[in-house]
N, C-alpha and C positions, 0 to 999 in steps of 0.2 A: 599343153597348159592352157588352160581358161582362161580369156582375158578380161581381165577386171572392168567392172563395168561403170559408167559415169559418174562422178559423188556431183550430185547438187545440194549447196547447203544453201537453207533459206532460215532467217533470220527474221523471227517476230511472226506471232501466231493472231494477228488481227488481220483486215479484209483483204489487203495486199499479198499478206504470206498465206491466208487460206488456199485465197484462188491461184496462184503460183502454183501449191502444192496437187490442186483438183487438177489442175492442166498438165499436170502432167503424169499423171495415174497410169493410165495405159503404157507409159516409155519403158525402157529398157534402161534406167538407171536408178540408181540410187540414193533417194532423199532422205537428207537429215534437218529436221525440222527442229529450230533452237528455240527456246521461250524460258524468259524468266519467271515464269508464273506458270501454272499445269493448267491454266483454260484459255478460249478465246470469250474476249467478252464483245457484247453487244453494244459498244459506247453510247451509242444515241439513244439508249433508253437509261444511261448511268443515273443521270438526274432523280432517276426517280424512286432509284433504290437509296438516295440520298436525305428525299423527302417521302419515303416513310409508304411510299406505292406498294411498290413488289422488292422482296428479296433475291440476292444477290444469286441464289442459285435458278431465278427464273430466267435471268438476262447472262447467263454464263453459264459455257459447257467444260468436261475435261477434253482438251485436246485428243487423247489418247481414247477415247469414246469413239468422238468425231469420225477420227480417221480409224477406227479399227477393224475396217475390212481391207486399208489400203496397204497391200504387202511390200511395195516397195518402198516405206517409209517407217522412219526411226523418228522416236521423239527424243530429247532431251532436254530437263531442266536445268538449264541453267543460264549464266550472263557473259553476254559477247563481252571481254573489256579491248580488243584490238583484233587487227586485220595486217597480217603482210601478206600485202599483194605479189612481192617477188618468189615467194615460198610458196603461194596459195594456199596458205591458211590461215584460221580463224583459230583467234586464242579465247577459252570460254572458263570461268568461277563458277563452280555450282556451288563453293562457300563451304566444301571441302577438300577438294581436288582442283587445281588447273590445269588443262592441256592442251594443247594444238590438235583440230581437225582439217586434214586435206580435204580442198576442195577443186572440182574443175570448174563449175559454173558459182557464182556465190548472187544470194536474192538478198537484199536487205532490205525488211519494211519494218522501221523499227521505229517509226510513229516519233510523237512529240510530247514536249515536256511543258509545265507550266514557265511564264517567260514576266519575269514583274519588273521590265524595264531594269536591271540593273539595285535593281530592291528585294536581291533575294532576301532579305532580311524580315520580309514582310511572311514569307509564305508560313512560317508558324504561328501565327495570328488569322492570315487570311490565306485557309490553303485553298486546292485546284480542286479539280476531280477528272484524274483521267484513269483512276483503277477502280477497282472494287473496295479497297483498303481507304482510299479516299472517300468514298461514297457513305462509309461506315463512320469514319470520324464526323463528315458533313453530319450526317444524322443522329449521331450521338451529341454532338455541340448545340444541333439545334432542340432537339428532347427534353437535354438539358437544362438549356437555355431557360425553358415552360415550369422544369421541376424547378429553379431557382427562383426562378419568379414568385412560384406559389410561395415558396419559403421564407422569402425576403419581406422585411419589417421596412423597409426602408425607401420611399416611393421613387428616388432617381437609381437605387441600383435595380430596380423592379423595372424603370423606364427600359433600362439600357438591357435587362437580360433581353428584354421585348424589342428588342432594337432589331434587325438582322439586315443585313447590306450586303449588296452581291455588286462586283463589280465588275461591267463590261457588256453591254448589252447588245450581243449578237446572240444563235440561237440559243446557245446554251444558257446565257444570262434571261434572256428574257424566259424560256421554259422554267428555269427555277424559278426565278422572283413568281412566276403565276403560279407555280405551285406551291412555295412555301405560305402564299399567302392563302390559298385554299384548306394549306392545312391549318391555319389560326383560325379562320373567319368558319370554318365548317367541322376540320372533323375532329377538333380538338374542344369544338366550345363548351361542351356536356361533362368535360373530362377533370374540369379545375372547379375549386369551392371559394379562393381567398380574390383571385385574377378573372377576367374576360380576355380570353386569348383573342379574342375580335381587337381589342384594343392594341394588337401587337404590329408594329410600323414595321415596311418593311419598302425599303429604298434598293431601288435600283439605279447604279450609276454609269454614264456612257459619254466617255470623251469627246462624241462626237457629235453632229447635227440631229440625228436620230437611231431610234434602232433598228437591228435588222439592215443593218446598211446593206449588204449583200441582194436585198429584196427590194422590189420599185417600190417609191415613195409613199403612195395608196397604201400598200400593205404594212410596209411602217407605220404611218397615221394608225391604220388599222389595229396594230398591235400597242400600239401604246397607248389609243383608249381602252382598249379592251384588260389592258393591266391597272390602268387606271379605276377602270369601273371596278375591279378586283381591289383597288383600296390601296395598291403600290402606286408608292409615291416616285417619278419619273424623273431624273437628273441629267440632263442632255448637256451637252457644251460643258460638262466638270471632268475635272481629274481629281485622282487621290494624292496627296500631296503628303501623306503618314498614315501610320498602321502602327499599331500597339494591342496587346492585349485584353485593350480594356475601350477602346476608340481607333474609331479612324477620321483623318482630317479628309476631307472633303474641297478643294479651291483653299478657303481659308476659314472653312467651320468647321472645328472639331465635336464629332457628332458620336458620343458615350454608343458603346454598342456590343454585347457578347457574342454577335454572331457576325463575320465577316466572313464572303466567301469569294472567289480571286474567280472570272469567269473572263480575263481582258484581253490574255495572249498568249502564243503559244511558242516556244520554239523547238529545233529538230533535234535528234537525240544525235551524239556527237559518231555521227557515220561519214560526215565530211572529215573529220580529223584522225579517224581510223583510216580513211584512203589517200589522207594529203592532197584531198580533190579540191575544186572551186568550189563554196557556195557562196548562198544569195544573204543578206543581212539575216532571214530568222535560221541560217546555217543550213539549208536545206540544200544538197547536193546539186551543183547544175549538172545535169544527163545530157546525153545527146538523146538522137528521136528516138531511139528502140529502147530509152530508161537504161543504156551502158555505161557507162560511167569512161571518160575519154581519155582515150590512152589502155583503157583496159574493156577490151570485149564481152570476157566472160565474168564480168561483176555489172551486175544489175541494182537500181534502186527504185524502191516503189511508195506510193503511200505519200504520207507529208512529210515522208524523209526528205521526197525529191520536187528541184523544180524543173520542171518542163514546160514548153509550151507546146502543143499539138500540129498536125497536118496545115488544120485552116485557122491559126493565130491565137487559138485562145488557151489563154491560162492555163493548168490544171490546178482546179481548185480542191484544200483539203477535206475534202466529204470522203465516205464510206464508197461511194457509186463508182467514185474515181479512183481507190488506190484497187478496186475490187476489179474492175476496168484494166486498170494497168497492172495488175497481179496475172489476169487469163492473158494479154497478151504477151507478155515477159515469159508465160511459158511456153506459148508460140513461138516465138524467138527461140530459145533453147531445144525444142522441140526440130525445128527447122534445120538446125546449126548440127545436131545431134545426127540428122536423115540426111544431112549433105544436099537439103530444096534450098532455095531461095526463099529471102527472106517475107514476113509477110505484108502486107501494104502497111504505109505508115499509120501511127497510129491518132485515130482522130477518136475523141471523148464525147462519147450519149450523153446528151445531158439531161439528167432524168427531171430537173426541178429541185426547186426547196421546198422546204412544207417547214413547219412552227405552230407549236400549241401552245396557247393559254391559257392555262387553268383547264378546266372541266367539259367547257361549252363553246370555244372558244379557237381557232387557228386560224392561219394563211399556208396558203399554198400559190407558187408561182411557176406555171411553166414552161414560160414562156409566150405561146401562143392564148394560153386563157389564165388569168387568176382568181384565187379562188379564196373566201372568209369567212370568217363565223363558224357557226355549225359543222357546215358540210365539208369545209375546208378538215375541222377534227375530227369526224368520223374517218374524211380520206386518211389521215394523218396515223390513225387510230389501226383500220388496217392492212396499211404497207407496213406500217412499224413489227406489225403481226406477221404479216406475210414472210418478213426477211429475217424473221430470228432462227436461230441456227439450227433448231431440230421440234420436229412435232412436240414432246412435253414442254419445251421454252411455250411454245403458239398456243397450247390449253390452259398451263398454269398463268399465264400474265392475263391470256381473255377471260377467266373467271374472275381473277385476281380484280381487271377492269371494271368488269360487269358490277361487282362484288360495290367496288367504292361509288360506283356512280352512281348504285339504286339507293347505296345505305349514307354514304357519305363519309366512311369511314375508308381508315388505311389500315391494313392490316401486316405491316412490318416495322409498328413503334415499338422497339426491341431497344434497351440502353443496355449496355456487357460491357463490366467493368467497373471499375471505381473512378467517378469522376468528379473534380472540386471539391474534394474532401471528405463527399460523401459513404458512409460507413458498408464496408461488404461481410458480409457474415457469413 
C-alpha cells in the first residue's frame, strides 16, 4: 500500500503564503493553498488603483495561473472560519459548503484587517483599503465626489464633496494624499465646466509628531513638504475624534467632507483565536524563532499575522520583504522536519529599506546606510515597485500604464460601475 504523502495546508495567498508555497515545490508533499479570493494582489501598489492609476487587473493575478505548473499543489476558494489543533484540521466556508481539511503541517499568513481604535463604527464612512473591492469603492467615492460637485447649486455642499481626508500618515497615508491630490490639481482639471477641481482640499491627518514615522526625520520633513507643495494640507499632533457620513471631526473641528479614507491602523485577522495562542495587543500571534507557534510545531504563522522578533533583536516589521522572508524560511523548516536534517540557522530579517512616493516627481527612500529624495528617490521607487510584481504582463501593462500618465497627465482607470447617490442607471 502507498503511503500517503504530507498535507501542508497554507492559508492566505499574499507574500507569506506565496513564498511558503514556492519553497516548497520540489517536496514530496502535498499542498493545499486556501484563499478567500481566486488572486494574489500586489498591496503596495493598491493605492493606486484606488486613485484612478492602474486597474485592478494590472496589480492582481489568478492564483491558479500563478501556480499552474506547480503539480503538487491544490487551490481552494474559500474562508478559514476555525482551526482544531488537537484534530489537525482546518474548518473552511466557501459560502456553500463547509468542511474540515487534514492537515500535518499548517502555514497561516492571513494578513490584517482595518483597526479604528474600537470605532468600528466609523469604517462605513471612512473605509480602509486592503482588497481590491476596497480600492474600487475608494475610487468610486472619490469620482464621485467631482460628479457631485459639478452638480451641486449649493456652494458648502460643493465645498465638502471637494473635501477628502485620509487618516493616518504613514506610507500608505501619505502615498494617497499625494496622489489624490495629483488627481485634482492635474488630471482632472480639463475634465469639469461648473467647478476647478484644483480647488479641491485635501487633508491629511497623523496623530503623531510627523509622518512617515517609520522613516528618519530628514525624510519625514522631506515628505511633508513635498505634499505640501502638492497643496495637501498636513495635520500632525491631531486625532479624529468622529466620522459620519457627511464629516468628520478632527481634535474638536468638524470638518463637512464626502470623502474620508481610514489609512491609521491595522490589526491581525483573528489566527490568535483560532489557535487559543498568545498575541501581542494588535492580536498578532506570538511565535517562537522558526514562526511555530508554542506548544505546537507543525503550525506555523507568517506575515503580519505574526509577532516575532529575529536572531539579532529586531522586530519584524509588517512590510511585504518580511512576510515574504518568513514565507521561504517556514518552508525551510518544513522542508527540513520532512528530510529528517536539522533545523536551519535561526532566522535573521534582510532589511531591504522603505521607499515612499509623492505624487509624480517626488519620494524617499531609506536604507539604511544612504537615504535618498526627490526625483531619484521615485524613479528608484518606481522600478522595484516594477521589478516585484507577480508576472511579466503585471510589469508591461502598469509601465505603460505609468509612462502613459506621466507624459499626458492623465489616469486612465476613472471607471464609476454602478449607481451611486441617487444617480439614474439606464
Amino acid at each position: 500500500m502507498e503511503r500517503k504523502r504530507p498535507v501542508v495546508v497554507i492559508v492566505g495567498a499574499g507574500f507569506g503564503g506565496l513564498a511558503a508555497v514556492r519553497a516548497l515545490e520540489s517536496e514530496a508533499v502535498d499542498i493545499v493553498l486556501i484563499d478567500q479570493r481566486n488572486h494574489h494582489l500586489f498591496q503596495p501598489l493598491l493605492y493606486q488603483v484606488a486613485t484612478a492609476w492602474l486597474s485592478p487587473a494590472d496589480i492582481a493575478a489568478p492564483i491558479r495561473s500563478v501556480f499552474s505548473q506547480q503539480e503538487n499543489l491544490v487551490v481552494i476558494l474559500g474562508k478559514v472560519i476555525g482551526v482544531d489543533t488537537a484534530a489537525r484540521t482546518v474548518r473552511i466556508d466557501n459560502g456553500a459548503i463547509e468542511g474540515n481539511l487534514q492537515y500535518d503541517f499548517l502555514v497561516l499568513a492571513t494578513g490584517v484587517r482595518h483597526d479604528y481604535f474600537g470605532n468600528d463604527q466609523w469604517e462605513t464612512c471612512a473605509p480602509g483599503l486592503k482588497t481590491v473591492e476596497d480600492a474600487i469603492a475608494i475610487r468610486e467615492r472619490l469620482l464621485m465626489a467631482f460628479e457631485m460637485a459639478e452638480m451641486s447649486t449649493d456652494s458648502a455642499e460643493r465645498d465638502a464633496n471637494l473635501t477628502i481626508v485620509i487618516v493616518g500618515g504613514g506610507a500608505t497615508g501619505v502615498e494617497m494624499a499625494g496622489s489624490i491630490a495629483e488627481l485634482a490639481k492635474a488630471a482632472l482639471v480639463k475634465d469639469f465646466r461648473r467647478i476647478d477641481p484644483r480647488q479641491a482640499r485635501v487633508l491629511l491627518v497623523e496623530a503623531g509628531p510627523r509622518v512617515l514615522p517609520a522613516f528618519p526625520e530628514d525624510l519625514s520633513a522631506a515628505a511633508k513638504h513635498a505634499l505640501e507643495k502638492l497643496g495637501v494640507v498636513v495635520k500632525i499632533n491631531s486625532r479624529v475624534t468622529g466620522c459620519d457620513a457627511s464629516s468628520v471631526t478632527v481634535d474638536d473641528e468638524r470638518i463637512p467632507a464626502a470623502t474620508v479614507i481610514w489609512a491609521a491602523g491595522v490589526k491581525a485577522s483573528p489566527a490568535a483565536t483560532w489557535l487559543n495562542a498568545n498575541a501581542d495587543r494588535a492580536g498578532r500571534v506570538m511565535v517562537d524563532a522558526d514562526f511555530s507557534v508554542p506548544d505546537h510545531p507543525e503550525i506555523f504563522v507568517v506575515g503580519d499575522t505574526a509577532s516575532l522578533t529575529d536572531a539579532v533583536g529586531r522586530r519584524l516589521p509588517g512590510v511585504a520583504p518580511a512576510a515574504k522572508q518568513a514565507g521561504r524560511y517556514v518552508g525551510q523548516v518544513i522542508r527540513a522536519k520532512l528530510r529528517g536534517q536539522a533545523a536551519p540557522a535561526p532566522f535573521c530579517y534582510r532589511d531591504l529599506g522603505n521607499m515612499a512616493t509623492i505624487g509624480r516627481r517626488a519620494g524617499v527612500a531609506d536604507f539604511g546606510w544612504i537615504s535618498l529624495q526627490g526625483p531619484i528617490a521615485w524613479w528608484l521607487w518606481g522600478i522595484v515597485h516594477i521589478y516585484f510584481l507577480i508576472d511579466f504582463r503585471s510589469r508591461i501593462s502598469v509601465s505603460i500604464n505609468w509612462l502613459w500618465s506621466f507624459l499626458t497627465y492623465k489616469r486612465g482607470a476613472r471607471l464609476i460601475t454602478g449607481a451611486k447617490r441617487g444617480v439614474s442607471k439606464d
